[in-house]
TIFI-747766 format. One line per field, with one value per atom (N, C-alpha, C): residue in three letters; atom name; x negated, y, z negated. Coordinates in Angstrom, 1 decimal. Example, Ala and Ser with C-alpha at 12.3 -4.5 7.8 and 13.67 -1.06 7.14 Angstrom:
% TIFI-747766
rest	ALA ALA ALA SER SER SER
atom	N CA C N CA C
px	-13.2 -12.3 -13.2 -12.8 -13.7 -12.9
py	-5.7 -4.5 -3.3 -2.2 -1.1 0.0
pz	-7.8 -7.8 -7.8 -7.1 -7.1 -7.9
This chain:
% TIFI-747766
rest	UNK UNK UNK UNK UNK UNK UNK UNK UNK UNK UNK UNK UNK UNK UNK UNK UNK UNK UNK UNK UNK UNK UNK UNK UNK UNK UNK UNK UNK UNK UNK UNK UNK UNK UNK UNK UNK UNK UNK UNK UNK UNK UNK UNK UNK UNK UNK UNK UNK UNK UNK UNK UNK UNK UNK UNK UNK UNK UNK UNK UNK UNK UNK UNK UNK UNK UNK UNK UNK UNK UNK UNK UNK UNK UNK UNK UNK UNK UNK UNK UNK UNK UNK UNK UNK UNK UNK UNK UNK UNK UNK UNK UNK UNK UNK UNK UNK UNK UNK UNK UNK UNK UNK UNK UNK UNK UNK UNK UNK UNK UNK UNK UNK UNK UNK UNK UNK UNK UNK UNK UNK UNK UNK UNK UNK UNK UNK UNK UNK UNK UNK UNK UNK UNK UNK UNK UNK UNK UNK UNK UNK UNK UNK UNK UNK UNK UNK UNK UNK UNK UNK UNK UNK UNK UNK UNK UNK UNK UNK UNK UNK UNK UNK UNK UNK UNK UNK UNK UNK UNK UNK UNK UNK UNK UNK UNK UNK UNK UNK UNK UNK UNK UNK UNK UNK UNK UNK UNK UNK UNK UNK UNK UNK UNK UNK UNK UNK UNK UNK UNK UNK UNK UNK UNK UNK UNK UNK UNK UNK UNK UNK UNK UNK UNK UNK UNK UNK UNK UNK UNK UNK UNK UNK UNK UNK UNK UNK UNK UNK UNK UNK UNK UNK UNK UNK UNK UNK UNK UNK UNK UNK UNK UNK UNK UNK UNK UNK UNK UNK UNK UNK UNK UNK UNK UNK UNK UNK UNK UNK UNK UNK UNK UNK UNK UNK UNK UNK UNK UNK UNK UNK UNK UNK UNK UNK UNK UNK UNK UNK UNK UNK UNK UNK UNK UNK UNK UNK UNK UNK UNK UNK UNK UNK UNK UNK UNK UNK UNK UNK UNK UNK UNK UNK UNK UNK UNK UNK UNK UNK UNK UNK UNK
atom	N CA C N CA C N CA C N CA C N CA C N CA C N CA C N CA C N CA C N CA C N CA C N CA C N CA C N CA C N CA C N CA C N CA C N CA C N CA C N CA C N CA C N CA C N CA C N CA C N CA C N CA C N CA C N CA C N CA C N CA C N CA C N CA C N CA C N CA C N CA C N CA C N CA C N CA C N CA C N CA C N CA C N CA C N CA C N CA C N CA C N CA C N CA C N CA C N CA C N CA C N CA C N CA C N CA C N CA C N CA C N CA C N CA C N CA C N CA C N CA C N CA C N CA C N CA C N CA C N CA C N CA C N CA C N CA C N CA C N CA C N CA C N CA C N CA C N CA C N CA C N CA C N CA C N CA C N CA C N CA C N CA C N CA C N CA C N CA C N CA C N CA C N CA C N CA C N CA C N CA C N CA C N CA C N CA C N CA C N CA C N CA C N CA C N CA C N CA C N CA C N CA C N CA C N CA C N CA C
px	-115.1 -115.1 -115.2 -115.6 -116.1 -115.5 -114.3 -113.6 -114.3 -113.9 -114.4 -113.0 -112.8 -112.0 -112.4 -112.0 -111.8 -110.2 -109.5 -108.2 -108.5 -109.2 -109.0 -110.2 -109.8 -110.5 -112.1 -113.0 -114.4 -114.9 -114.3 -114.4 -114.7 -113.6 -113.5 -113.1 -113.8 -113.5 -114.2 -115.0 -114.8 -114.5 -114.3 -113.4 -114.0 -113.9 -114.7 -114.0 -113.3 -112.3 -112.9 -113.4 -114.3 -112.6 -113.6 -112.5 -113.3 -113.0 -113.4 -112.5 -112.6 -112.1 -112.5 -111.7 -112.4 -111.0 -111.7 -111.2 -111.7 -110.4 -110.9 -110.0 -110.6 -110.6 -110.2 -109.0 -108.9 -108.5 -108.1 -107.9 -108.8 -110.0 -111.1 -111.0 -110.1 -110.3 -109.9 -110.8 -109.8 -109.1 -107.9 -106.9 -105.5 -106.0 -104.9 -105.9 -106.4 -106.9 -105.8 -104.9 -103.9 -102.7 -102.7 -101.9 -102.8 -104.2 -104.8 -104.9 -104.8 -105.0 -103.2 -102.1 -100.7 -100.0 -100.6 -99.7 -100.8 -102.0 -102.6 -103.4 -103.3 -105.2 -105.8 -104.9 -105.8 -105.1 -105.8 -104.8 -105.9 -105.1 -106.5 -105.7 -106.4 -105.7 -106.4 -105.9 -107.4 -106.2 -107.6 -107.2 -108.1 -107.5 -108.3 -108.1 -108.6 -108.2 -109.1 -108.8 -109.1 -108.3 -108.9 -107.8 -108.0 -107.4 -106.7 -106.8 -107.2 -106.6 -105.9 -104.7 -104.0 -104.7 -105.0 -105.3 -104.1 -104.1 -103.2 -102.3 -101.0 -100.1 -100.4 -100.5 -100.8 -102.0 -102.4 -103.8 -104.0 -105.4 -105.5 -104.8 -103.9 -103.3 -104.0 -105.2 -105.7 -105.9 -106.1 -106.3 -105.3 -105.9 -105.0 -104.4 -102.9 -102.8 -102.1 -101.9 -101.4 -100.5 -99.3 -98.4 -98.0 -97.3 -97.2 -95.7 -95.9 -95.2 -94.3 -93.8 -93.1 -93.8 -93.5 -94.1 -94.7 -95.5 -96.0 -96.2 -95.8 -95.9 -96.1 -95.0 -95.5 -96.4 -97.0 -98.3 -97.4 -98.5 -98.1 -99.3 -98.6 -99.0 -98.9 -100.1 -100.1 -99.4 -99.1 -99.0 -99.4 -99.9 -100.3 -99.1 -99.0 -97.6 -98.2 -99.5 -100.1 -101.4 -101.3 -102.8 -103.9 -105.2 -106.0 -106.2 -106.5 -106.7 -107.9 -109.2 -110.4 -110.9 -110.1 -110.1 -108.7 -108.3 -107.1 -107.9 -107.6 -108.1 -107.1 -108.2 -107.3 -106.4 -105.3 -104.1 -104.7 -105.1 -105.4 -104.7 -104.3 -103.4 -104.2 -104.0 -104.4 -103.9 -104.4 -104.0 -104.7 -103.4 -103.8 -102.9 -103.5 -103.2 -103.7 -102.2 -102.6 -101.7 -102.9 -101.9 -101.9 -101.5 -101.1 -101.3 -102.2 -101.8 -101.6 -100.9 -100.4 -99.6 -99.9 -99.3 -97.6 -97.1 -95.7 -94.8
py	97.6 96.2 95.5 94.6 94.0 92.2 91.7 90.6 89.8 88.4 87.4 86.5 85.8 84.7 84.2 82.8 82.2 81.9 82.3 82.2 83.1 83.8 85.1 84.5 85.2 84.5 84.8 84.5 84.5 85.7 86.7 87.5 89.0 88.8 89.1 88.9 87.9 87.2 88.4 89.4 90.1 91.7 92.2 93.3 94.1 95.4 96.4 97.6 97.2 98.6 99.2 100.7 101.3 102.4 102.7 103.3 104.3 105.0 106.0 106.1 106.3 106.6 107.2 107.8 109.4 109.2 109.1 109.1 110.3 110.6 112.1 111.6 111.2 110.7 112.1 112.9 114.6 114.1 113.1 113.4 114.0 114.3 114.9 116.4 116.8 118.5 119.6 120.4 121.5 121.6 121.9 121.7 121.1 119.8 118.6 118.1 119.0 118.2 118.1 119.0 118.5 117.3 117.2 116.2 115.2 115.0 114.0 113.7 114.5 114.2 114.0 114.2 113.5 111.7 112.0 111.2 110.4 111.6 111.4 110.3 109.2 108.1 107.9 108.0 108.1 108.3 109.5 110.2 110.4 109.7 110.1 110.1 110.5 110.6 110.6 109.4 108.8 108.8 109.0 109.4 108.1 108.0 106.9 106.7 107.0 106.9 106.0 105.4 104.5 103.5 101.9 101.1 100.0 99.1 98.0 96.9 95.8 95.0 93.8 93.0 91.9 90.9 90.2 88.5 87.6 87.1 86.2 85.7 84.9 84.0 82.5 81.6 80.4 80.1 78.9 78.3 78.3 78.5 78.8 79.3 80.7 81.1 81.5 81.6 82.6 81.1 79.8 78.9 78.9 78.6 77.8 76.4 76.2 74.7 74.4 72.9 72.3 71.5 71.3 70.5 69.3 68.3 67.6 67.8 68.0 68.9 68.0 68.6 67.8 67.4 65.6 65.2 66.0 65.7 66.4 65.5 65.2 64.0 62.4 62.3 60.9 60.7 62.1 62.2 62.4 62.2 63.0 64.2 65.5 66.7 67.1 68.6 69.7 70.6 71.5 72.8 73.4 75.0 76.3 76.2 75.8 76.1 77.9 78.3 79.1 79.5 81.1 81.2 81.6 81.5 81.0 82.7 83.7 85.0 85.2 85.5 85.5 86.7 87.7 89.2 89.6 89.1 89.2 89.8 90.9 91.7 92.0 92.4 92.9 93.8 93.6 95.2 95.4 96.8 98.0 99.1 99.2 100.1 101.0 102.5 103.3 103.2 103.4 103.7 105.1 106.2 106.7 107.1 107.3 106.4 107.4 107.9 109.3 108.6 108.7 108.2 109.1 109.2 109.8 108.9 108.6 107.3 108.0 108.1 108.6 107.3 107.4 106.6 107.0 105.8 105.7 104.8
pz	-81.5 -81.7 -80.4 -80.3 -79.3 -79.6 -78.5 -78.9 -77.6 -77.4 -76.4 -76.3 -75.7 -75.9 -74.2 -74.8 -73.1 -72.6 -73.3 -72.4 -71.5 -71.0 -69.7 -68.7 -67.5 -66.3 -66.6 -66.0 -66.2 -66.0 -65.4 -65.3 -66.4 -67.2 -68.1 -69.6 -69.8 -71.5 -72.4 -71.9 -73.5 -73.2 -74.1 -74.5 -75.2 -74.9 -76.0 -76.3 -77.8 -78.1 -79.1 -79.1 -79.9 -80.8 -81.9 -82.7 -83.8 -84.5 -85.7 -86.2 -87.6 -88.9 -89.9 -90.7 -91.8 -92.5 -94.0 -94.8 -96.2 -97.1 -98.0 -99.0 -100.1 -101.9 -102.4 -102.0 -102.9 -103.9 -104.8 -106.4 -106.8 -107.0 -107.7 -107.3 -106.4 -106.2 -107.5 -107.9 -108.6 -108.6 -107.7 -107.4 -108.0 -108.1 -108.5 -109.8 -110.4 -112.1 -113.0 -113.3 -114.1 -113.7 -112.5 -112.0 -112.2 -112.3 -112.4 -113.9 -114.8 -116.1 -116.5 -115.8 -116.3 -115.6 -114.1 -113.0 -112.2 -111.9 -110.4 -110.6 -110.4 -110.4 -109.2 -108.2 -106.4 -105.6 -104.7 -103.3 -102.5 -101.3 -100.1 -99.2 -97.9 -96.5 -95.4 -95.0 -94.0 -92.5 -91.5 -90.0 -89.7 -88.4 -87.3 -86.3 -84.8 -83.6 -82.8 -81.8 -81.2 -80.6 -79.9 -78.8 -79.6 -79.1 -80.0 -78.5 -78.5 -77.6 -77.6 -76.8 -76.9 -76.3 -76.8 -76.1 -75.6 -74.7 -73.8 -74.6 -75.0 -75.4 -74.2 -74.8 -73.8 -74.0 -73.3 -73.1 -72.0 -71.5 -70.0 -68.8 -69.4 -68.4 -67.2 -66.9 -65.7 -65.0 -65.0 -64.7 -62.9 -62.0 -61.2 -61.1 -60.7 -61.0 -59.9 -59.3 -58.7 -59.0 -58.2 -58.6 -57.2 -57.2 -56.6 -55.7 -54.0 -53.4 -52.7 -51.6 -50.8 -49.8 -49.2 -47.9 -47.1 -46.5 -45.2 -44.0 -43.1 -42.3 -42.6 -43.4 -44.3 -45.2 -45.6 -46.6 -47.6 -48.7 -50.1 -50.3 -51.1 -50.6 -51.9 -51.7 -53.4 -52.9 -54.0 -53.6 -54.5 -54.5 -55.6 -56.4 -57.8 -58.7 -59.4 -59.5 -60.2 -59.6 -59.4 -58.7 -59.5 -59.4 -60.2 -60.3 -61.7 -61.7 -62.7 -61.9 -62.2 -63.4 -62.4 -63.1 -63.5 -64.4 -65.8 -67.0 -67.1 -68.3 -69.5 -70.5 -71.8 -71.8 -72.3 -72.2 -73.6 -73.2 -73.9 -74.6 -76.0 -76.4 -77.2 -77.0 -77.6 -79.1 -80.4 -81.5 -82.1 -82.8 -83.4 -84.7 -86.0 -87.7 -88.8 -88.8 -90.3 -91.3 -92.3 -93.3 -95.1 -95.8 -96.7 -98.2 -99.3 -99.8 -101.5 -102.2 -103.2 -104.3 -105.3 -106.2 -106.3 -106.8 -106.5 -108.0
């Protein structure tokens, strides 16, 4: 999957978290026919591994800002409140997803 956003520095606004998945419909096996003809209507069990990524909380965090500082020789003065972060990237979490799906 391939995300974009512009909350992140210019650097890197897009993201590329690749993933696979497999999934197996066994009600139909030999197997489980009589459970299918009393109980069974659908069982599968699907795998999937791959990354997942988080996008920022805030609006323009990677942004630098300025705030209004203290005198400087009878001046009025800035200062860095936040430093500007170009290359702020996606946190990246691995996922991996077995699941079981059986009527209940």
């Amino acid at each position: 999957m391939l995300k974009v956003t512009l909350l992140w520095g210019r650097n890197e606004r897009m993201g590329y978290f690749p993933a696979v998945g497999l999934a197996w419909n066994f009600q139909n096996e030999p197997l489980l026919e009589k459970a299918r003809d009393k109980w069974l209507d659908e069982a599968k069990f699907r795998f999937s591994i791959g990354q997942s990524g988080r996008a920022p909380s805030g609006a323009s965090v990677y942004l630098g800002a300025y705030v209004k500082g203290t005198d400087y020789m009878n001046m009025s003065a800035t200062k860095q409140a936040r430093m500007q972060l170009d290359n702020l990237k996606w946190e990246t979490l691995p996922n991996i997803i077995m699941v079981w799906m059986l009527p209940y």
